[in-house]
C-alpha positions in Angstrom: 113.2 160.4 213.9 116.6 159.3 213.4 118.6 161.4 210.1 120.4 159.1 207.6 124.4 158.2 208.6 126.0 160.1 206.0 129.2 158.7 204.7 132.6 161.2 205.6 134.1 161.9 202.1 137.8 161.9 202.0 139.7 163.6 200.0 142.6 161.8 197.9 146.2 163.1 199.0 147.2 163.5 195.3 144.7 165.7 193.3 141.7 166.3 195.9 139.3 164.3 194.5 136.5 162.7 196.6 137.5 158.8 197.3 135.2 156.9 195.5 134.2 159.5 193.2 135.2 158.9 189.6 137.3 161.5 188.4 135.9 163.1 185.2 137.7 164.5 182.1 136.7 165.6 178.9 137.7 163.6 175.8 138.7 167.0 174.4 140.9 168.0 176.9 142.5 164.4 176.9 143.3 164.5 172.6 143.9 168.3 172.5 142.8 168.2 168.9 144.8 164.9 168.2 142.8 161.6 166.8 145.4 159.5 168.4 146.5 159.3 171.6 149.1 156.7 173.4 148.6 155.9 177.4 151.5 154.0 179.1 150.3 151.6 181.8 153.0 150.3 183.8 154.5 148.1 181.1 151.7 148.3 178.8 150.9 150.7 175.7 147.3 151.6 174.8 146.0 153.4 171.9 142.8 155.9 171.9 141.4 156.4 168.9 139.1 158.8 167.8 137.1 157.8 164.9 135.4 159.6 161.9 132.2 159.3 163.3 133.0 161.0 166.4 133.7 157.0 169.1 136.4 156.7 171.5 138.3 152.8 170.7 140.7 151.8 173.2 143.4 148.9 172.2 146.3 147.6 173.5 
């Protein structure tokens, strides 16, 4: 009986993270407390909000 090819996981060169494997962060750690937080994406400026009953919004 044959075992199952199991695919090699690489590593990515920057933070060690499995390739292909989300990376994971709580929304905690992300707003430190804050209900606001701005994200800079190449040109682009995002807002995460955290609302009063406890969602996550994302705009631009």
């Amino acid at each position: 009986m044959q075992q199952p090819v199991q695919p090699s996981l690489k590593s990515s060169p920057c933070c060690g993270i499995p390739v292909g494997q989300p990376q994971r962060v709580r929304s905690n750690d992300l707003m430190r407390g804050a209900r606001r937080l701005v994200i800079e994406h190449g040109e682009a400026t995002y807002t995460l909000l955290l609302t009063r009953n406890d969602k996550l919004i994302l705009v631009k």
